[in-house]
Each structure stands twice: as C-alpha cells, then as structure tokens.
C-alpha positions as a LaTeX table, in Angstrom:
\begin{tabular}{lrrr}
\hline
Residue & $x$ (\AA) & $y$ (\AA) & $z$ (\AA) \\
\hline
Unk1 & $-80.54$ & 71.82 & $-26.98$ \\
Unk2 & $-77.60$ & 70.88 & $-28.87$ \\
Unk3 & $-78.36$ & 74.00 & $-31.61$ \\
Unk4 & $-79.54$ & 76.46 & $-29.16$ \\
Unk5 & $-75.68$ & 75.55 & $-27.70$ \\
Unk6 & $-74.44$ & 76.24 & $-30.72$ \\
Unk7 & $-76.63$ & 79.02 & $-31.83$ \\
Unk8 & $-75.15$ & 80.93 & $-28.22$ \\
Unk9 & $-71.55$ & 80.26 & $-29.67$ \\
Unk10 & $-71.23$ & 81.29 & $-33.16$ \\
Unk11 & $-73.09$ & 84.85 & $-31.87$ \\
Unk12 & $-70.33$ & 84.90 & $-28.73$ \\
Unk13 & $-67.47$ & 84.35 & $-31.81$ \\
Unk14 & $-69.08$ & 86.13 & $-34.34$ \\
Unk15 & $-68.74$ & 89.38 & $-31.90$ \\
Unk16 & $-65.44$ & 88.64 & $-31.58$ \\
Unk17 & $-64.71$ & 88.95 & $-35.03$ \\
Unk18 & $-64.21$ & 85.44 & $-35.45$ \\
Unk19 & $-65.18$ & 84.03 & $-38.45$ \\
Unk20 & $-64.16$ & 80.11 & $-38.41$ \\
Unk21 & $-65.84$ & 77.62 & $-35.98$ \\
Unk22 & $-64.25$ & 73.88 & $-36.23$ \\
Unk23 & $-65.85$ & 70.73 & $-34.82$ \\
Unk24 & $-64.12$ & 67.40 & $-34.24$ \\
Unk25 & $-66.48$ & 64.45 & $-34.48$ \\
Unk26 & $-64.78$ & 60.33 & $-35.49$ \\
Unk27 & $-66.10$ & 59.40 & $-39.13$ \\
Unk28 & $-67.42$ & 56.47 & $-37.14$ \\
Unk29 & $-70.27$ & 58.72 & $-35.73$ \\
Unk30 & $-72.40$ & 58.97 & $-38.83$ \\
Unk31 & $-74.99$ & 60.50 & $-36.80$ \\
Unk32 & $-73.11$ & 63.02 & $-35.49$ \\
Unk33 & $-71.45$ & 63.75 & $-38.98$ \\
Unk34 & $-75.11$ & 64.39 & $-40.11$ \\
Unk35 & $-76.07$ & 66.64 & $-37.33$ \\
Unk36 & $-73.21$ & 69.11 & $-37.88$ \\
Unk37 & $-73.17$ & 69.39 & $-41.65$ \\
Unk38 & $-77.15$ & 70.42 & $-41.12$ \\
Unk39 & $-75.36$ & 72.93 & $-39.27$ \\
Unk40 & $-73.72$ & 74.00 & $-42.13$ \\
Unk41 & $-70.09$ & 72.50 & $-41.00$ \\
Unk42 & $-68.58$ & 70.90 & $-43.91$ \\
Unk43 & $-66.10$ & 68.02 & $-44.36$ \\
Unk44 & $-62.59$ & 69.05 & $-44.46$ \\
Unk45 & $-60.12$ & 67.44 & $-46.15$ \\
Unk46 & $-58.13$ & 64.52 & $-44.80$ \\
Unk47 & $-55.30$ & 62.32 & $-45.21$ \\
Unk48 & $-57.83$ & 58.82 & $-46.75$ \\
Unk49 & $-61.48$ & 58.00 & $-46.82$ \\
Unk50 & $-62.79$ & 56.62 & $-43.08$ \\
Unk51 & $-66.00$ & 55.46 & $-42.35$ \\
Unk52 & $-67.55$ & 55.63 & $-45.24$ \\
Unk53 & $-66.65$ & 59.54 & $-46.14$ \\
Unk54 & $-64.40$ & 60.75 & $-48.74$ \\
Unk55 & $-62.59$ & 63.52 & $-47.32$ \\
Unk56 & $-61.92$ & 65.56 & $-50.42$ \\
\hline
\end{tabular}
C-alpha cells in the first residue's frame, strides 16, 4: 500500500513540474531506511554518522 501511496504522489508532483520528492525517516528505523532507498530515495548528507549510516 505504502508504494501504490507513493506511486499516486510522485505522478501528482511530477505534473506539477516538480522534480524533487524528500522523505524524513530517524536513522534508528533501519527498516524504514531500507524501504525508501528501494524507492530510489537516497541518503543525503548530514552533519555525523547515526545509526549505523554514514551520511556522506
């Protein structure tokens, strides 16, 4: 359900024009770390490592 969600977003953006689409997850939630970055999010850069993750 979660990627069907998702799916109905980045077409409601993408006819916007929009071309960015940011999640916030806590580097504590490894699961949900996974789940987005098979989404194709990606791991942006932060101020020091957390959980785990290297945020470089």
């Amino acid at each position: 359900m979660g990627r069907q969600l998702y799916e109905t977003y980045f077409n409601e953006v993408n006819k916007r024009g929009l071309e960015i689409v940011r999640c916030i997850t806590s580097p504590i939630h490894t699961s949900s770390i996974a789940y987005h970055t098979r989404m194709g999010f990606v791991i942006e850069k932060g101020d020091k490592p957390r959980g785990g993750y290297r945020n470089t």
